[in-house]
N, C-alpha and C positions, 0 to 999 in steps of 0.2 A: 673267258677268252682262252682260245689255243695257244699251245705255247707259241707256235709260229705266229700267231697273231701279234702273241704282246712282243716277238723278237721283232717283227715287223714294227711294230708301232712304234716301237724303241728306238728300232735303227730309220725311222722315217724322218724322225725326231733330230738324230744325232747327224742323219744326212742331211737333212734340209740346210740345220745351221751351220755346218760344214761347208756346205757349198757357198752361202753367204758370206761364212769367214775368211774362205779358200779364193773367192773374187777380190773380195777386201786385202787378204795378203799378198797375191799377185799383184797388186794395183800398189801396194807399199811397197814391193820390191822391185816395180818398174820404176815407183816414183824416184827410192833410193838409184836406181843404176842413174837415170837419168840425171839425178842431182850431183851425180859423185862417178857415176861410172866404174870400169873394174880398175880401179887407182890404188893409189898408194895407201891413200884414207880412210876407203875400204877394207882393205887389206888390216889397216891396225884396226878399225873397227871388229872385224869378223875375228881375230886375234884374241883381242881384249875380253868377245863374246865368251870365250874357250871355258875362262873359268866357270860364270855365272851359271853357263850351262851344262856343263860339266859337273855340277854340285848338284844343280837340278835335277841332273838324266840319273847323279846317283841315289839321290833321297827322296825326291817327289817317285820316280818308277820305285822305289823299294815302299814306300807309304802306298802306292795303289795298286801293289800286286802285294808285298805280304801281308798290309794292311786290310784288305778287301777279303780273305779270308776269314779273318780272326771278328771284324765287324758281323761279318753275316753269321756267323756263329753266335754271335751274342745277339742279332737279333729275330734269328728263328730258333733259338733255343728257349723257351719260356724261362725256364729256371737258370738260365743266363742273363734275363733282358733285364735286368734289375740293375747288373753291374756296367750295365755298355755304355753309357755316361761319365764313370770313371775312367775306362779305358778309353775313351774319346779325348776328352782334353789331358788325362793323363801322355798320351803319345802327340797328342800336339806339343804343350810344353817340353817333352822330352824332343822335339824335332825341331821346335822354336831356339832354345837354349842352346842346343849344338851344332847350331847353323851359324847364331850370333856370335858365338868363338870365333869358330871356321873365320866369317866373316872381318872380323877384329884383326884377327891374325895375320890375313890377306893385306891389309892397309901398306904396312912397314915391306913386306914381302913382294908386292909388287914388280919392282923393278927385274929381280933374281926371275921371278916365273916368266917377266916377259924373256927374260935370255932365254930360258929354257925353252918358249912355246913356240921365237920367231928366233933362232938364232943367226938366219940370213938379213937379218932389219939392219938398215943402215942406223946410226945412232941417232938420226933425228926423226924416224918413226917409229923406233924403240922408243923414245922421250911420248911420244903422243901416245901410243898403245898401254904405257905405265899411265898416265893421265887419263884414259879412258877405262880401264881396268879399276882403278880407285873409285870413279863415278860409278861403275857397274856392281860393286861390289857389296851394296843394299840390297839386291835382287837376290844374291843367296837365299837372304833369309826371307823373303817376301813368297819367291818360288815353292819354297820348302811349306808354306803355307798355303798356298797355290795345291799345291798336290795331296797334301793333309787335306783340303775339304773336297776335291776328288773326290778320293778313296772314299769316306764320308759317304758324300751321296753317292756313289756311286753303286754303293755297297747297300743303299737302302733302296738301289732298283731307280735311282731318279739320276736322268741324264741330259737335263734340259740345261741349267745354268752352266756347269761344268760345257756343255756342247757349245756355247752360248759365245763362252769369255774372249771367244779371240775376237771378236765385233767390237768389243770398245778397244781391246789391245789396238787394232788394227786403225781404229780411226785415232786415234790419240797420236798414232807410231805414222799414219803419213799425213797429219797437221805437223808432227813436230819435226819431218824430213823437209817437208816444203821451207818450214823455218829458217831448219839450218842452213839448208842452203843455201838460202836471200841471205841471211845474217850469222848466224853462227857456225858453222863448218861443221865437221862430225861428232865434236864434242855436243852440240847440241840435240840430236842424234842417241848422245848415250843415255843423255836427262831424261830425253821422252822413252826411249825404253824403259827407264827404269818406274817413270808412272807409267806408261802403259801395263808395266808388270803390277802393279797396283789395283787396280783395273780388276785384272780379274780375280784375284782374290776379292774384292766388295761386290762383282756379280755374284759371289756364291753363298754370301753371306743370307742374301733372303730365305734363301732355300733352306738354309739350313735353321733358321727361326720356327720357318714354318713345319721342320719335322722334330719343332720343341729340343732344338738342340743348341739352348740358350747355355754364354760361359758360364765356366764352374773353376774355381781358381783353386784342381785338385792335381796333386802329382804322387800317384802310388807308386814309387816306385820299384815296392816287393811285387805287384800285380802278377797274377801269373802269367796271362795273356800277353802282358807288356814283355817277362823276361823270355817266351818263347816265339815271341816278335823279332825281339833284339837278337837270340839264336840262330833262327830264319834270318835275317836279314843282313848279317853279314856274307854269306855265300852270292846274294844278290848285288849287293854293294861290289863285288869284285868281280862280280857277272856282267853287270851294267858299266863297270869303270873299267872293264875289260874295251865294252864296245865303245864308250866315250874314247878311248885312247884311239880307238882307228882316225878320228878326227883329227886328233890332235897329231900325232905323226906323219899323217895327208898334208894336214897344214906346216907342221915344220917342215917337210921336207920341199912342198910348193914353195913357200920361202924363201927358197935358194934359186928360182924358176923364175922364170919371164914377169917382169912385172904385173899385178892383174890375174894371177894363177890363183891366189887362193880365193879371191875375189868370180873365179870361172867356176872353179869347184864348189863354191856355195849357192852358186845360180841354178848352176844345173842340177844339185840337189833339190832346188824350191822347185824346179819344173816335177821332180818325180814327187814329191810332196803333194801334189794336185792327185793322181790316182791312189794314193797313201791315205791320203785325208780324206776323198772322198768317198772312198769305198771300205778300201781294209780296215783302217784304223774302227770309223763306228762298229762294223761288223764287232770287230775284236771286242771291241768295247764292250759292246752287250752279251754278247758270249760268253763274257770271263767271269761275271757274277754268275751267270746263270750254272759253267762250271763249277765255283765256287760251291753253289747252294746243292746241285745233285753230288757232290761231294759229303756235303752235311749231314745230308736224310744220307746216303750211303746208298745210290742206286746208281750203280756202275754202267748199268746199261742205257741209262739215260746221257751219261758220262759219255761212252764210247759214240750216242749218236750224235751230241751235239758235236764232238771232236770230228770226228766223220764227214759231218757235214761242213761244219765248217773249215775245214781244207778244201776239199771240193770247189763251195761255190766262191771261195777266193783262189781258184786257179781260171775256173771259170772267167770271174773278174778282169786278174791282172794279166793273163797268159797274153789278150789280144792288146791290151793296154800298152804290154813291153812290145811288141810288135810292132803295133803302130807308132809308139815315141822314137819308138829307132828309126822308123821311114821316114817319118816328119820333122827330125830334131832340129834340121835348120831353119823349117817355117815356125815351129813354135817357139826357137826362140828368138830368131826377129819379129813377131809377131810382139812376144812377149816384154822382150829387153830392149830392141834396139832402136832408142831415138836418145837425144839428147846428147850425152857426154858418154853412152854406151855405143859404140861406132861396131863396122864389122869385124875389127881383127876380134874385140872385146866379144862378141857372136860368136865368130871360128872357133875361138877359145872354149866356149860354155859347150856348145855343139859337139866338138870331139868331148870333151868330160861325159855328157849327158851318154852316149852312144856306147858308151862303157861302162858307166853305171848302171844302166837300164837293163842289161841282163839279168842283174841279180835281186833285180824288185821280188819278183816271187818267192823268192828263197828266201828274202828278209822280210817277207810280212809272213811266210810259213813258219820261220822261227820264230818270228814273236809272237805267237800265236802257238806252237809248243811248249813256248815259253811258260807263258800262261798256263798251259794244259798242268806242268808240274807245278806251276806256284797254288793252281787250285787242290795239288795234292799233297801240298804241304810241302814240297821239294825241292828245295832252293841249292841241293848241293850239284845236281847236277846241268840245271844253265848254267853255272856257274862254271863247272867244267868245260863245256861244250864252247862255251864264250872265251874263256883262255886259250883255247888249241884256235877258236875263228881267230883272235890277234895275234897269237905269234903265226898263222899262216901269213895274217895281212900283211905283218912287218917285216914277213919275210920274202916278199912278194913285193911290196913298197920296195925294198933295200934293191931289188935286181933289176923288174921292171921300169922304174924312173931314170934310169940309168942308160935306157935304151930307147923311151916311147916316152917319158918324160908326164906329164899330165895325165897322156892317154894310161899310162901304167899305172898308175894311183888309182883313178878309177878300178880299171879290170881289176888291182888287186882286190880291193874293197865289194867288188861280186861273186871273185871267184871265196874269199874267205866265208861270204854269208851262206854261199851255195855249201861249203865242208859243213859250217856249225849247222845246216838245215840237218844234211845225211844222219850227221852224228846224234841228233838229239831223235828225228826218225828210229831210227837204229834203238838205242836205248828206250825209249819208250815201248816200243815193240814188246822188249827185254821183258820191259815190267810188266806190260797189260797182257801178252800172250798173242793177243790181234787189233790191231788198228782199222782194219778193211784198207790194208795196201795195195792187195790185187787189184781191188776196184778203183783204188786211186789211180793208181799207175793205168789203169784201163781207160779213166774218164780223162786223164789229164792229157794222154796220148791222141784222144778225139779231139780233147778242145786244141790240143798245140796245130794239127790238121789243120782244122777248121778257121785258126788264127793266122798258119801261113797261107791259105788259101786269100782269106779277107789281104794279107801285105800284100801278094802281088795286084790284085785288084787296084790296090792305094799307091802303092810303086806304079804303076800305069797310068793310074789319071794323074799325077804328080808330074812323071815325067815327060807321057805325051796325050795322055786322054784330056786334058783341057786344054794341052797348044790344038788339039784339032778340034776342039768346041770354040777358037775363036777369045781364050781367055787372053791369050796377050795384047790383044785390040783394046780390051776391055783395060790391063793396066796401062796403054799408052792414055787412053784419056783422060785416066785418074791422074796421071804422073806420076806411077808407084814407083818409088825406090825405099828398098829396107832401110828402114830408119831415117828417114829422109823427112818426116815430120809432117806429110801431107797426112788431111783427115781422111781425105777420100782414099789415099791408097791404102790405112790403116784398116780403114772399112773393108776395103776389097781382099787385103790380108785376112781376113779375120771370116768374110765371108767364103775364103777360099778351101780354110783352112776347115770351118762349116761341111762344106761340098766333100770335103775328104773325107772328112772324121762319119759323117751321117750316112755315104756312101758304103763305109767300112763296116762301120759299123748294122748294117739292114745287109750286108753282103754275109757277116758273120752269123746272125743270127739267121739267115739261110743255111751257111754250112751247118752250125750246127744241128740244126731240123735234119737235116740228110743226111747225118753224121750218127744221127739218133743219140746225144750228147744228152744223158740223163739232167744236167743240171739246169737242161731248158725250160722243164718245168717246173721247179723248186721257185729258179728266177724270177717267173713270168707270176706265178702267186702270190713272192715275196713283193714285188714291184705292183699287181694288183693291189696286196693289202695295206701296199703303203699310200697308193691313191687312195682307196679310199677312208686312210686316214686325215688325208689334204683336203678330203670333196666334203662341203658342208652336207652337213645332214636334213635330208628333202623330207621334214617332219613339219 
């Protein structure tokens, strides 16, 4: 198989159950608004999440970016593969054991950290965010295993379970929201996250049987691979706790904003999370081992083209993605959020967030995605760098804009930082390799932004008069559509509407681009072939 085959096949894999996961979690986070709306409840909930995920973002991404190295090292190295067993459960135990402190120590601490994370909270959803933080507070260590077997498989080229896990997360997570609802409030809410979080650690266990990677209750910890893990990974750790903090400062400073703010900020994040998950992320995903391994064998040139390309057909991707979320934000998210206890101010609200975060989608799956390029090169000092100057721009950008544009400011700071740490880590990478093929980036990326503003007005036109003149507003009077208004039919007609744009835009783009003569038409058009016929049974 060609390499573009098995990257195909890989990401056909990692897309398909993505997009399975990615209905399933829109469908949890409508249930959630619906049951709770952008409230007060919310608000401690999404609060209380701060830490849980927060530990996560720093130890599960440090286990499957430094980890994901050091594994494939030991298992295309022959005269290494004897000890990769060792270093398996040896760095699980070492990530198990210092999660479970962490954890421990959170209990008594609770209360202090919620001052710290909400200090706008009245005291009587301070009292519930400290009550919810304590139920959350098992997911530490459960997550931190979560991303240990990752890394694991991911690192052995297998990306199906790992791809797999948000499908129970997801249904476990909106059986236990409908619950709470009818009976137990948010705190019921925090339970079912935490088996949700459960969840997917036991999907990945089979997998990990079947590549004979049965426990072993070993912990070296002279290993050598362990102590130049631990080296590596603290530059990472303060890399990642760099971009954890933009959250966290978003949300304290929302806090002190309109009821419902931090509650806006987190919705419109799950809307940009759809071309995140559905596209970038697998991309990334399969890329990063395969960096990893041309790394190993030391064929640089293989290096430079998977890096190459993969910028490319993620500008490709996301360029007309952020274009059109920004023309449609307010039908995707009454489409998306608005019925139940999510009314329209609770819309307005998510709507302006989204419209401002959406700029800086490309810049932040470009970085992560450089990100990558140095952790495949063993280089954790400088994300690491690149990540400190993105936060203090954010916070420093947070501190003036909210002050002025209030929400909307939070947002744009949080794009315009990702767009600096993109330049910076460009920039220095250049430094090291000597050529990236920038010309030619900045050449193709130039075609596709064309080709993406051409596709927005197309979509801005039928939006705001090419379907009042095909007769579409006849069609919602019969329905009786009102945004959130709870009819099935006008939900339908929403969603069919929303169809007609996106499919128009999108058969509009892939015309510009053909005229445009956008090299990455046919890379596309291969890649999406050979992922069909990875889907189409075989006529044997």
């Amino acid at each position: 198989m060609t390499n573009q085959g098995r990257i195909a096949r890989a990401t056909a894999l990692v897309m398909g159950a993505t997009i399975l996961s990615k209905i399933m979690g829109f469908g949890r986070e409508a249930v959630l608004a619906a049951a709770f709306g952008a409230s007060a409840a919310t608000d401690a909930y999404l609060v209380a999440m701060i830490i849980p995920a927060l530990l996560f973002g720093l130890v599960g991404t440090t286990i499957t970016t430094v980890g994901i190295p050091f594994f494939s090292e030991y298992i295309h190295r022959p005269d290494k593969r004897s000890e990769l067993p060792v270093l398996i459960w040896t760095s699980f135990h070492a990530v198990t054991g210092a999660l479970l402190i962490i954890a421990l120590l959170g209990l008594p601490a609770a209360p202090w950290l919620v001052r710290i994370l909400a200090p706008g909270f009245a005291p009587e959803q301070a009292a519930l965010t400290t009550q919810l933080v304590r139920v959350l507070l098992p997911m530490v260590v459960i997550m931190g295993m979560v991303g240990w077997a990752q890394g694991v498989l991911n690192a052995h080229q297998h990306f199906a379970a790992p791809a797999f896990m948000g499908i129970p997360y997801n249904i476990i997570m909106i059986g236990g929201i409908l619950l709470a609802g009818a009976y137990g409030g948010i705190a019921g809410v925090a339970w079912a996250t935490v088996l949700a979080t459960v969840s997917q650690f036991l999907i990945q266990v089979p997998a990990l049987y079947r590549r004979r990677i049965s426990y072993r209750p070993v912990f070296n910890w002279r290993h050598p691979a362990l102590r130049k893990m631990l080296w590596l990974a603290g530059p990472v750790l303060i890399g990642v706790g760099a971009n954890q903090l933009n959250v966290i400062v978003d949300r304290m400073l929302a806090s002190g904003l309109a009821e419902g703010s931090i509650s806006a900020l987190n919705y419109a994040q799950r809307v940009l999370n759809l071309p995140q998950g559905l596209f970038a992320i697998p991309l990334i995903t399969v890329l990063y081992p395969t960096l990893t391994e041309r790394t190993a064998l030391e064929d640089s040139t293989g290096f430079l083209a998977g890096l190459s390309r993969g910028l490319r057909v993620l500008a490709f991707v996301l360029i007309p993605l952020t274009v059109g979320t920004m023309i449609l934000r307010e039908d995707l998210v009454q489409f998306i959020f608005q019925r139940g206890a999510f009314d329209a101010k609770d819309a307005g609200m998510t709507a302006v967030a989204l419209l401002f975060y959406t700029p800086g989608l490309l810049f932040l799956m470009w970085r992560e995605f450089l990100n990558r390029a140095f952790y495949a090169l063993q280089d954790t000092w400088t994300p690491m760098g690149t990540g400190l100057v993105a936060v203090a721009v954010n916070i420093a950008l947070n501190l003036i804009l909210v002050r002025y544009t209030g929400l909307a400011g939070l947002a744009l700071a949080t794009s315009a930082a990702a767009g600096v740490g993109c330049m910076l880590l460009f920039w220095l990478l250049r430094r090291r390799l000597g050529h990236i093929g920038g010309t030619a980036l900045v050449r193709e990326t130039g075609r596709i932004l064309a080709a993406s503003l051409l596709m927005g007005l197309l979509v801005w036109w039928l939006d705001v008069r090419g379907l009042a003149l095909m007769g579409w507003p006849f069609l919602e009077g019969l329905a009786g559509n009102s945004p959130g208004g709870g009819s099935l039919a006008g939900f339908v007609l929403q969603g069919l509407r929303l169809g007609v744009l996106i499919t128009a835009g999108g058969c509009f783009y892939f015309l510009s681009c053909w005229l445009l003569r956008v090299g990455e038409m046919s890379y596309a058009l291969n890649l999406a072939r050979n992922i069909f016929h990875r889907f189409r049974p075989a006529a044997r």
